[in-house]
Every structure is written in C-alpha cells, then in structure tokens.
PADO-292938 format. One record per residue (C-alpha): x, y, z; residue in three letters. Coordinates in steps of 0.2 Angstrom, whole numbers, plus 2048, in hexadecimal, padded with zeros to 3 digits. Each point is the difference from the previous one (the first is absolute). Layout:
XYZala;...
//
This chain:
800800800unk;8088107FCunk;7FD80A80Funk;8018107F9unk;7F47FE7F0unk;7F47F780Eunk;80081280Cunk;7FC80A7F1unk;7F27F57FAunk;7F8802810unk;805814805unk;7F08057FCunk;7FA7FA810unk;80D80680Cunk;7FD80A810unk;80A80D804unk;80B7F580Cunk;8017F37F0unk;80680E7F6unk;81080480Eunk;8047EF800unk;8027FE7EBunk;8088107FEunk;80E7FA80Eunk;8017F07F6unk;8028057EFunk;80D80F806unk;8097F4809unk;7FE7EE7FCunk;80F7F9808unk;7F8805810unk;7F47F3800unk;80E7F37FEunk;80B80580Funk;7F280A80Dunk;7F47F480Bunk;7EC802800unk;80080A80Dunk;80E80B7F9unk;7FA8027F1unk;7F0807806unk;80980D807unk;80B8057F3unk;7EE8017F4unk;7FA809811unk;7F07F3802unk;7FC7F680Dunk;8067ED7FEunk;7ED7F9801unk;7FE80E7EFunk;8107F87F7unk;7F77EE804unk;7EF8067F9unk;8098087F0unk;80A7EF7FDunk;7EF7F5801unk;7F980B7F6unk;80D7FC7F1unk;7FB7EE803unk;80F7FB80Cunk;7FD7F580Funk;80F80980Aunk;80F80D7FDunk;80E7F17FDunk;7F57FD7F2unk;8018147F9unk;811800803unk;8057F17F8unk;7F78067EFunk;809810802unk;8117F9802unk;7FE7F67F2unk;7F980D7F5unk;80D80B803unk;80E7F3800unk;7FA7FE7EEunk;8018137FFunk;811801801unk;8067F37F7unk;7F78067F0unk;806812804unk;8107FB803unk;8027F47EEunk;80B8047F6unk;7F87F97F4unk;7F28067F5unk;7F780680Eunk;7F28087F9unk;7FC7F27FAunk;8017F4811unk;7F7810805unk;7F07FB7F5unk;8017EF800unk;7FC802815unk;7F380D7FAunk;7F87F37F5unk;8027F380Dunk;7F480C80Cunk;7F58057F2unk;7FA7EC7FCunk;7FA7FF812unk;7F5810800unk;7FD7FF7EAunk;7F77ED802unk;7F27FA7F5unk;7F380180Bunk;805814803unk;8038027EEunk;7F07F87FBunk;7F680980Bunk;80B8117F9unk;7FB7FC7EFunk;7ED801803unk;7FF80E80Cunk;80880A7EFunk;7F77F87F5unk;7ED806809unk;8058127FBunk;7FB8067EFunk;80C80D800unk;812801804unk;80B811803unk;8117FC805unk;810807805unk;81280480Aunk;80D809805unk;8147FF7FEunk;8057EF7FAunk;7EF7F8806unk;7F880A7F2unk;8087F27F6unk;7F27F3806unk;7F180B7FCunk;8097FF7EFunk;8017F0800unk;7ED7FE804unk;7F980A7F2unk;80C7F97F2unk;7F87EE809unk;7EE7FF803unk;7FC80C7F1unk;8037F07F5unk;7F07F9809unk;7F48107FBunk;800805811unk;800812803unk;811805808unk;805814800unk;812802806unk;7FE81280Bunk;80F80B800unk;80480680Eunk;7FB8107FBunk;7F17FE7FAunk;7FC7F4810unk;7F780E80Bunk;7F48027F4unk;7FD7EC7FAunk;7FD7FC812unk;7F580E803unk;7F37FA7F1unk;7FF7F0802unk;7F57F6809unk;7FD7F080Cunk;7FF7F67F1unk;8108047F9unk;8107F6809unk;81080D802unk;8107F3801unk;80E80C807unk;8127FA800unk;80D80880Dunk;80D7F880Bunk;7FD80980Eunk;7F08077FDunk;8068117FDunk;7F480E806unk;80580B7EFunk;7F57F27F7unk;7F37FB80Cunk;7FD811808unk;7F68027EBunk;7F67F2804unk;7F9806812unk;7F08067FAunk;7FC7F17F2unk;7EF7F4800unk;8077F27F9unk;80A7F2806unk;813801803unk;80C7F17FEunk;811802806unk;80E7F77FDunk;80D80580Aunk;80D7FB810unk;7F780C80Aunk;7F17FE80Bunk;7FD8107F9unk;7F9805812unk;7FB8127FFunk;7F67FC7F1unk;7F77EF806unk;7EF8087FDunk;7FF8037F0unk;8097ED7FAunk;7F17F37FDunk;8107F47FBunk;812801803unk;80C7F37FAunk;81080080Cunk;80E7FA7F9unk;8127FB808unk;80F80C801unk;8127FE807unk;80380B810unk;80480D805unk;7F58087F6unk;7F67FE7F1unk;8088107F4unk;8107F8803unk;7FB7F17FAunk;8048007ECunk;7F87EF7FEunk;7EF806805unk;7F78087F1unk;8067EE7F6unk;7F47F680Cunk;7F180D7F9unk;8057FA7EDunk;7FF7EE806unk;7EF80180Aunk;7F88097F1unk;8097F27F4unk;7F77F580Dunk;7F1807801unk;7FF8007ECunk;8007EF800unk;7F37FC80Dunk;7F580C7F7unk;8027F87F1unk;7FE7F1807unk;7EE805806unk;7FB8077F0unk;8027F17F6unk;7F67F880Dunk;7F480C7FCunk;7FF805812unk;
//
C-alpha cells in the first residue's frame, strides 16, 4: 500500500487534527521511522489517541503497520532517486506500478459509463496536464461524441454557460486555483484528474480521479502529467469497449 497515495485519497475527510498530523508526515517522513507513537503525536502536535484514530482511518490495524509502509516506500524512494541509471524511467515504471492498483477494471469500467451518460463534453488543462485534455478530444471525437477542448482562456466563459447536463473534465496536477478558480460558478459536472484532493474546491467536483505521484510534492514530480495520457489512453479503450457493446 503506498502510504502516501492512500492519505491523499482520503484528505478529504480529515479533521483539523488529521490535517497536523499529514502535514508533519509528508514534511518529514523519516520522522515516522525513528519517533515512537507517542512521540510522533507530539511532533504533529496531536494527542496520541488522534494519531491512532488518523491511522485506522487509512485502513491500518496499528502504527508498526503505517510505519512499516512508510519505510518501505521511502526505501524505494531513494534507491530510484539515487540510480544512476535512467532514472526517470525507474521513476515511472513505480508510478505505473501505483497507477494499476488505483486504474483497475472495475474503476475503469465504472469511469467509462459515468462519461459516457453526458451528451456533451468540454474539456481541458493547464501546463503540461493540458496535454491530456488534448489527448481526449483528438480520442473520443472518433466515436461522434461531442468533446470541445476549452482553452484556458476562453474557460471562464465555457464553464459559466453550460449546464448540469454537460460533463467539464479538467486536468491539473495540483489542482491549480488559476484553472479552477474559472470554473467556481459552473452547473455542470466537474471531473478532475489530478494528484490533488483538490480540497478548497471539493464542492464543486461531482467526480475526481486521483491519481499517484512521487513525493515530495506533485510539481516536482516530471512523471506525473504521463500518467494523465495513460488514464485517457485507458479510458479510450474501455469506452470503446462499451460502445461496441452497444452499451
């Protein structure tokens, strides 16, 4: 289980106290290695019975267990980063390896109809994650389905005049506020794909599609937009796999 991928999937439920404690763990890791329970809940300025609660709630029995997947995790860390060799791609072979747990069929069929019960798709991105909103339009156009790529110029305006019939897939690493700050006041439904919980903005997404990213941060990351081309790859598949269905 990749700890890290596992606390974002679940951030939007955290309390404030749940909050202190995965902003002390993803600024310092290591700590969680070498500090006790008790410890720990200090340094993340928590009560030890709060650092229990947070752990159950990522789905770990006790701390050993937490600790063990963080010290493996980052143990695999630093032997990619410190590979000489091709590391970028070491780098996104354990992206991929992430990715297939999160990307299975079941998520990517159940993906593939929630798209296809919109009439209308408007799509798009920013920085290299503009790259997958590309990639969608030149894709799912082939079927006849109506897919606008959005700049993101013109994005303010698209959001603001569609409505809750249409589907608005936004692609961002980090859900950047400079894209979904346009997209506030829309009626229709938002997918995003990103690495990010995307808290501030948890409102207005019917649908996010979290993917994995190597910490400590997202942006540093260079790997991360690939994984949007492959879920859209991926997702171009299962599609067509419905429509020949008939489905």
């Amino acid at each position: 289980m990749n700890p890290f991928l596992n606390m974002e999937q679940h951030k939007a439920e955290f309390t404030q106290n749940d909050m202190k404690i995965y902003q002390a763990i993803m600024e310092q890791p290591e700590k969680v290695i070498s500090l006790s329970t008790s410890d720990f809940a200090k340094e993340a300025d928590v009560s030890q019975p709060a650092l229990t609660r947070f752990i159950k709630m990522l789905g770990y029995l006790k701390y050993n267990d937490f600790r063990s997947d963080i010290t493996a995790w980052s143990a695999q860390l630093n032997s990619n980063s410190q590979s000489d060799s091709l590391p970028y791609f070491e780098r996104l072979k354990l992206l991929i390896s992430e990715a297939e747990k999160v990307l299975d069929d079941k998520y990517m069929e159940e993906l593939a109809q929630y798209v296809l019960s919109f009439q209308r798709i408007f799509t798009s991105g920013i920085g290299k994650s503009s790259e997958g909103a590309h990639l969608l339009h030149a894709l799912l156009r082939k079927y006849g389905i109506f897919v606008h790529l959005v700049s993101t110029d013109e994005l303010r305006d698209t959001a603001d005049n569609i409505n809750e019939d249409d589907l608005l897939i936004l692609f961002s690493v980090s859900a950047n506020p400079e894209l979904m700050d346009k997209v506030v006041n829309t009626q229709a439904k938002v997918l995003l794909v990103s690495t990010s919980a995307a808290d501030p903005y948890k409102q207005i997404i019917d649908r996010l599609v979290l993917l994995p990213y190597l910490p400590p941060h997202p942006e540093t990351c260079s790997v991360s937009p690939v994984l949007f081309q492959i879920l859209v790859e991926l997702l171009d598949s299962y599609i067509a796999k419905r429509l020949a269905k008939g489905e």
